[in-house]
C-alpha positions as CSV (number, residue, x, y, z in Angstrom):
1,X,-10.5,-19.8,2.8
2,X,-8.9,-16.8,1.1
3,X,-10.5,-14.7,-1.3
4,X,-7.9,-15.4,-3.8
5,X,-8.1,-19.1,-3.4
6,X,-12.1,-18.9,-3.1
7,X,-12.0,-16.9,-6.2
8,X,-10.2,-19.2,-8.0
9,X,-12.1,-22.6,-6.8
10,X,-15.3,-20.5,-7.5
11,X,-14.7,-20.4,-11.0
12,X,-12.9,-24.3,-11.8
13,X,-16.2,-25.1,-10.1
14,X,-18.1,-23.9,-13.5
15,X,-20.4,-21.7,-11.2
16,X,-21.0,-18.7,-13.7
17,X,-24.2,-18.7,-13.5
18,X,-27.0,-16.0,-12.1
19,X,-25.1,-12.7,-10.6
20,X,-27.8,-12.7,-7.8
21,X,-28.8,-9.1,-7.6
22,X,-31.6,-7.2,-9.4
23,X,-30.0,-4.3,-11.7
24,X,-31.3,-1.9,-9.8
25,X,-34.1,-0.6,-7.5
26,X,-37.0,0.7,-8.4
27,X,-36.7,4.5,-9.4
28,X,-33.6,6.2,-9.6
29,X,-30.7,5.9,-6.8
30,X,-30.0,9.6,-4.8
31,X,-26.3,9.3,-3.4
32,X,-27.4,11.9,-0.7
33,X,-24.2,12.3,1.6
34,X,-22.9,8.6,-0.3
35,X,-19.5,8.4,-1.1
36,X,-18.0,7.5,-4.4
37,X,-14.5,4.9,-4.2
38,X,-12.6,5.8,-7.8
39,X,-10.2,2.0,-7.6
40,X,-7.3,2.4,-9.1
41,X,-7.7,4.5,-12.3
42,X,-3.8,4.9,-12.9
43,X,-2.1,4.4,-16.2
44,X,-0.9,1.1,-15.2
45,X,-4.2,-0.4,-15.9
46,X,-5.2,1.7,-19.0
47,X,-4.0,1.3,-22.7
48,X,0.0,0.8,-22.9
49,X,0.3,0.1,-19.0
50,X,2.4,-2.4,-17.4
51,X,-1.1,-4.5,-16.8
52,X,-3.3,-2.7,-18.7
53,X,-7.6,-3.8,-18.2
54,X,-9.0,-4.5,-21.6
55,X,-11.6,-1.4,-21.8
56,X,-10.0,0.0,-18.8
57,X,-10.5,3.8,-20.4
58,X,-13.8,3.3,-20.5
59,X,-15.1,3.5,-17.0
60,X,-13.4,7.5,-17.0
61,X,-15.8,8.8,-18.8
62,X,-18.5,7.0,-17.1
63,X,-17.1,8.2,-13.6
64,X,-16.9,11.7,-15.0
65,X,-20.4,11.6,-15.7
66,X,-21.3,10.2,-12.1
67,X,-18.8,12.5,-10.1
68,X,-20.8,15.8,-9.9
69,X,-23.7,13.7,-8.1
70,X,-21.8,12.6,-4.8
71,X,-20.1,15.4,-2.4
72,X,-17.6,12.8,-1.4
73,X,-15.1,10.9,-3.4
74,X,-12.7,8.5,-2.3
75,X,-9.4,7.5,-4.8
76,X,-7.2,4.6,-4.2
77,X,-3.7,4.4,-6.2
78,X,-2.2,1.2,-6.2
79,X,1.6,2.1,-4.8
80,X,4.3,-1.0,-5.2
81,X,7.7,-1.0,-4.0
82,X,10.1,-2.2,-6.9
83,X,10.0,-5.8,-6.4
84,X,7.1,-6.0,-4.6
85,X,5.7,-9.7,-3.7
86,X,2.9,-9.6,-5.8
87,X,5.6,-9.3,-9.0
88,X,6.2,-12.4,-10.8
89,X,9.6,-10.9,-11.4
90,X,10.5,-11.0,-7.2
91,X,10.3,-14.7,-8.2
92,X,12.9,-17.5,-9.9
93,X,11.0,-19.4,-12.2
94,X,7.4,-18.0,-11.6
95,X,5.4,-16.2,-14.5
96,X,2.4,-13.3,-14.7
97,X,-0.8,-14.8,-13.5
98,X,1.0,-17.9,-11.9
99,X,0.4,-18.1,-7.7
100,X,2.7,-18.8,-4.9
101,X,2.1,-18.9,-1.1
102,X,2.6,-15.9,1.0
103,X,1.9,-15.6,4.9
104,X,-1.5,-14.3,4.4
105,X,-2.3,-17.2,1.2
106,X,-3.1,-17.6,-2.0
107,X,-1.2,-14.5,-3.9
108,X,-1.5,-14.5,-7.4
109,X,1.6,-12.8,-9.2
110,X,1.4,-9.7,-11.6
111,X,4.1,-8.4,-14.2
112,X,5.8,-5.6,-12.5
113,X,2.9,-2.5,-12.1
114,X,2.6,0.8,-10.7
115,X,6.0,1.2,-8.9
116,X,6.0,4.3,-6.7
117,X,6.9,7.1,-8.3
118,X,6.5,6.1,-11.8
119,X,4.2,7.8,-14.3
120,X,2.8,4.0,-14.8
121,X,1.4,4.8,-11.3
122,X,-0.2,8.0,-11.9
123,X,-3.9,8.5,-11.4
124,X,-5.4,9.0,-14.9
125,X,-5.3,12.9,-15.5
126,X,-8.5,12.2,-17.6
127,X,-10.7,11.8,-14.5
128,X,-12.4,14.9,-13.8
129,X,-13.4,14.4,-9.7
130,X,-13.8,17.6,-8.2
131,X,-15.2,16.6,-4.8
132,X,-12.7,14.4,-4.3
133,X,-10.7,14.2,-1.0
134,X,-8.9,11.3,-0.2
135,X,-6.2,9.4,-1.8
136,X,-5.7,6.0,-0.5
137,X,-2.5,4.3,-1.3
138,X,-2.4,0.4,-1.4
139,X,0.3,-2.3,-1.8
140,X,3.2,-0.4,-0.4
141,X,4.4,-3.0,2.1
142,X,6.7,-4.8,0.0
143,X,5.9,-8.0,1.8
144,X,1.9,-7.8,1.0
145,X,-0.4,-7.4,-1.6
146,X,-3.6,-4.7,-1.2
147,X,-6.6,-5.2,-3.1
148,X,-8.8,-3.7,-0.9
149,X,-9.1,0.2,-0.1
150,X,-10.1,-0.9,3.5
151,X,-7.6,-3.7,4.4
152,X,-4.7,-4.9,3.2
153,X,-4.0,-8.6,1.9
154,X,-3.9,-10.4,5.7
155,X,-7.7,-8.9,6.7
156,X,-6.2,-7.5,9.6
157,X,-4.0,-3.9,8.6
158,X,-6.3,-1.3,7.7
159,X,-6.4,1.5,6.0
160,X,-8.3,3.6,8.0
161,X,-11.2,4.5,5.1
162,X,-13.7,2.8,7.2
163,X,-12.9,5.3,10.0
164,X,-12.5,8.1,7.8
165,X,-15.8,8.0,5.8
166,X,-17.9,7.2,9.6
167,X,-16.5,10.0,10.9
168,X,-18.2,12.0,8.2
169,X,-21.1,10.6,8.7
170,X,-21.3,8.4,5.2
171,X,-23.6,5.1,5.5
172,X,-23.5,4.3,2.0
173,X,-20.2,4.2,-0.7
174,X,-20.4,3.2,-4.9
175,X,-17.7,1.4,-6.4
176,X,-16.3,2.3,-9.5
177,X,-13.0,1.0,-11.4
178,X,-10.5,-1.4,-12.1
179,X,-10.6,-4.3,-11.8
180,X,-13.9,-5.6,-10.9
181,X,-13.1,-8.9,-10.0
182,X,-9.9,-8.1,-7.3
183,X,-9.5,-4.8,-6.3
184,X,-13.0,-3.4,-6.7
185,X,-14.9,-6.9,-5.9
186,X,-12.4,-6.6,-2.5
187,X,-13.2,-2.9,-1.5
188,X,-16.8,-3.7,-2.0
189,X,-16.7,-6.7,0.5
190,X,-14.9,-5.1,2.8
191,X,-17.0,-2.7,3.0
192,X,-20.0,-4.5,3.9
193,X,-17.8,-6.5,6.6
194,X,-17.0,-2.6,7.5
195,X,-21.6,-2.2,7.6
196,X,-21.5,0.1,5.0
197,X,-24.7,0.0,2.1
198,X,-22.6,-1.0,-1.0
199,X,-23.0,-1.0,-5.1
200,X,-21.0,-1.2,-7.5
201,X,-21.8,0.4,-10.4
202,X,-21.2,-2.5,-13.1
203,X,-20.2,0.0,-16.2
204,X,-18.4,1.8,-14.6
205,X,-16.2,-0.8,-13.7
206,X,-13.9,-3.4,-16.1
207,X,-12.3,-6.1,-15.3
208,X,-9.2,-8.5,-15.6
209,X,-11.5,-12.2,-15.9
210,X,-8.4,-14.3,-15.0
211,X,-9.1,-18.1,-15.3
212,X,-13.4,-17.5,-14.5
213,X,-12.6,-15.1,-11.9
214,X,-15.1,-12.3,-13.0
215,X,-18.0,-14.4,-12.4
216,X,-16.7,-15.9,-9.2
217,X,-16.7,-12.3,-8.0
218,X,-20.2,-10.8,-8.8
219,X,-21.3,-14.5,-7.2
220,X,-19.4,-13.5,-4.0
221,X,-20.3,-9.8,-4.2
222,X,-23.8,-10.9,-4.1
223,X,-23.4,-13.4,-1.5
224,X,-22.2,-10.5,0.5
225,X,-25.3,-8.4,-0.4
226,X,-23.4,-5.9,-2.5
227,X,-25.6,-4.0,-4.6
228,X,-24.9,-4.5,-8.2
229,X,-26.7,-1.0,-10.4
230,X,-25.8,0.7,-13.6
231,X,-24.8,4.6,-13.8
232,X,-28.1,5.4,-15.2
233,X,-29.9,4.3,-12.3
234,X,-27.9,6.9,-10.1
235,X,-29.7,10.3,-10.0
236,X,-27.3,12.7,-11.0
């Protein structure tokens, strides 16, 4: 079944319930030679975006706060092609937030959102990262959707991140940004099924809650063993 569709069944089912995971371990997380994964932190998802996250601002200054800790940081940019699948507007008939079947599955559709090139797509200037190293770009096959900052919508094209942060050496990654239940709930999967150590840091992190979907995806990330933690139990 398709994440989009599990996600979706997860939460008609009425299953938000426990998240699984403790808050934290005991004592204070050291990200060592960790990497941190910034998701999508573009003006497209903050206040006055084309699919602006309610509280999306708020992670930056959380992120901020974590960045000097980790010597590795990792940024993905969601990068559409104007009239990208994912758009409701590609579409006759279909609205935001409605779904339609693509070769890959279940694709839920968006209003029109970080189109290449546009300052809609920018990376927040507000992030101050300055370890990071790597931008990963997403969605910009115009047939398929990318959630994830390892693989792309048909769990088969990737994006070579996995490769990149092995070949470094990194074992372990956080997860901060928007939107916890799609794109960061997706890079944090993937990168267990990639056999990294995973949390997500939770406040650092906001999310869209489409139809239950926000619970759905802490129960899967947990399911997965993905590591659910607060900033303040990183050591910084």
């Amino acid at each position: 079944m398709q994440r989009r569709t599990l996600l979706k069944s997860t939460a008609a089912l009425g299953f938000f319930g426990g998240t699984g995971l403790a808050a934290s371990a005991a004592g204070k997380i050291k990200p060592g030679t960790a990497a941190l994964i910034v998701v999508d932190v573009q003006n497209c998802f903050l206040e006055g975006g084309t699919l602006a996250v309610k509280g999306g601002a708020e992670v930056i200054p959380v992120i901020n706060r974590l960045a000097p800790a980790f010597e590795n940081i990792v940024v993905t940019q969601d990068w559409h092609t104007a009239g990208h699948a994912s758009f409701a507007s590609s579409y006759s008939g279909k609205k935001p937030f409605e779904t339609t079947q693509l070769k890959y599955g279940t694709q839920v559709l968006w209003p029109d959102h970080c189109v290449q090139g546009t300052a809609d797509a920018e990376v927040s200037q507000a992030l101050k990262l300055p370890t990071a190293q790597l931008i990963i770009r997403k969605g910009f096959h115009k047939d398929m959707d990318s959630y994830s900052a390892f693989e792309e919508a048909d769990h088969k094209t990737a994006t070579g991140l996995a490769g990149y942060l092995k070949a470094r050496g990194i074992k372990t990654v956080f997860v901060t940004g928007l939107a916890t239940d799609f794109c960061v709930a997706w890079t944090a999967m993937d990168a267990r099924k990639a056999g990294f150590e995973v949390y997500v840091v939770e406040d650092a992190t906001r999310a869209i809650d489409l139809n239950g979907s926000l619970a759905a995806a802490w129960k899967q990330m947990a399911a997965q063993k993905v590591k659910r933690i607060h900033s303040a139990d990183i050591e910084s």
